[in-house]
C-alpha positions as CSV (number, residue, x, y, z in Angstrom):
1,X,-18.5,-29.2,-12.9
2,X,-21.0,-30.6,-10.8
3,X,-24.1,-29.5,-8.8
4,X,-22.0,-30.7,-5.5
5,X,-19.3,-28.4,-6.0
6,X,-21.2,-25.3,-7.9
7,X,-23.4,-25.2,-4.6
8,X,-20.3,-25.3,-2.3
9,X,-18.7,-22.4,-4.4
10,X,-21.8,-20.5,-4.3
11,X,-22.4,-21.2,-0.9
12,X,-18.5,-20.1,0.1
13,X,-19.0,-16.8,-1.7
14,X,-22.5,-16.6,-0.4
15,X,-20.8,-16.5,3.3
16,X,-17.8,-14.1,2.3
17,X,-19.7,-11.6,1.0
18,X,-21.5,-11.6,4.3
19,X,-18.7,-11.8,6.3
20,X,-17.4,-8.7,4.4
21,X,-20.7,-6.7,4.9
22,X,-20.3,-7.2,8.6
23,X,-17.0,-5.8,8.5
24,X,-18.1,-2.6,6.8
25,X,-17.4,-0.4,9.8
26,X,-13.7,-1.9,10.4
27,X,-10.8,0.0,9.5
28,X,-6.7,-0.4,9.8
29,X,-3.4,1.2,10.9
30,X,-0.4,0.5,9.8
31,X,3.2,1.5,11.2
32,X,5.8,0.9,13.8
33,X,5.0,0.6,17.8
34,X,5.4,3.4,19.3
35,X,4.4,2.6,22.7
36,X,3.1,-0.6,24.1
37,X,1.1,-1.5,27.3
38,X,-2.1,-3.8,28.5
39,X,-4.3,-1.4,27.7
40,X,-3.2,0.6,24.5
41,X,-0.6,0.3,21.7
42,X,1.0,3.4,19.9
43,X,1.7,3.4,16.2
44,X,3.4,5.9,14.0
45,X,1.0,6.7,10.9
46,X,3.4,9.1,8.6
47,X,3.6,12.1,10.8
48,X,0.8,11.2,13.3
49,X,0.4,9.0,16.4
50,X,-2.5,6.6,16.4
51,X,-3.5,5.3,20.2
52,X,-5.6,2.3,19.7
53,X,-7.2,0.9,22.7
54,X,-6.1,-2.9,23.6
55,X,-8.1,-5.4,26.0
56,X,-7.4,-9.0,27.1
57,X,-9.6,-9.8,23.9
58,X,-7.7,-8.4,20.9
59,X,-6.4,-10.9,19.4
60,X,-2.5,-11.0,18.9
61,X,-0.8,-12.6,16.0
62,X,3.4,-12.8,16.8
63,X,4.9,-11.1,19.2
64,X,3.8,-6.7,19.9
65,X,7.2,-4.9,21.1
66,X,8.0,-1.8,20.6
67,X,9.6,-0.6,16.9
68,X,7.8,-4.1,15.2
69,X,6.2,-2.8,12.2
70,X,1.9,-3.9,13.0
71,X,-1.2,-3.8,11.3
72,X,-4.3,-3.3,13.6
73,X,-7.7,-4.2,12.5
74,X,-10.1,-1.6,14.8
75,X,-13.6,-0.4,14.9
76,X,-15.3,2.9,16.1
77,X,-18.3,2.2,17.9
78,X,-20.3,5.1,19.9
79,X,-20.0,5.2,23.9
80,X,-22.3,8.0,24.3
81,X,-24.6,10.4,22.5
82,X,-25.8,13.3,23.8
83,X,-27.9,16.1,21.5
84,X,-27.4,19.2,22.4
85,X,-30.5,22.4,21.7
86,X,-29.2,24.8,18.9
87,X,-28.1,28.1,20.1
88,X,-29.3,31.5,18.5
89,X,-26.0,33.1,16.5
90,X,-25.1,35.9,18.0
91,X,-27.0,39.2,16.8
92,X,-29.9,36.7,15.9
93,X,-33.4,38.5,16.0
94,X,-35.5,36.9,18.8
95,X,-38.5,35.4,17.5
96,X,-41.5,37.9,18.5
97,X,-43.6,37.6,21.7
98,X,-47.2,36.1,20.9
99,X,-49.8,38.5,22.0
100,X,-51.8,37.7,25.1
101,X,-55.1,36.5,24.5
C-alpha cells in the first residue's frame, strides 16, 4: 500500500468519526405514518404515537403517505429553560430568625 492511499484512508475515517461525533444527539423512529401534514408526521412506535415536527427543510427521501413504513432521523434541542427556586416540603421546619443586632 502506498502513502497516497494510507493518508486518504486515514483521512476518510478521520472525517467519519467526526461526522459521527456531531451526530451524538440524533436519534430515530421507526414505523408506519399515522398521520401526515406540512408541519408534522405521525408514526406508530409498538403501542405509542410519535409526533415529529416537519419543516420545509427536512429532507425527504421517496414519497411520505400515510401507512408507508418511515424511518426519521430527529434531534431534541432545548427551546427554553427556565429554573425554578426550590420549595420547602411541606411540614419543613423554617430556618430560624437571626436575632436583631
Amino acid at each position: 500500500m502506498n502513502k497516497s492511499s494510507l493518508l486518504a484512508m486515514v483521512s476518510a475515517l478521520a472525517l467519519s468519526a467526526a461526522a459521527f461525533a456531531a451526530d451524538a444527539n440524533t436519534y430515530q423512529v421507526t414505523g408506519p405514518i399515522l398521520e401526515l401534514t406540512d408541519t408534522k408526521i405521525v408514526v406508530q412506535k409498538g403501542k405509542d404515537k410519535w409526533e415529529v415536527a416537519r419543516t420545509a427543510d427536512t429532507k425527504v427521501t421517496g414519497e411520505l403517505k400515510v401507512g408507508a413504513k418511515v424511518t426519521i432521523q430527529y434531534s431534541m434541542t432545548a427551546q427554553t429553560a427556565e429554573v425554578k427556586e426550590d420549595k420547602p416540603a411541606k411540614g419543613a421546619a423554617k430556618p430560624a430568625d437571626k436575632p436583631a443586632k
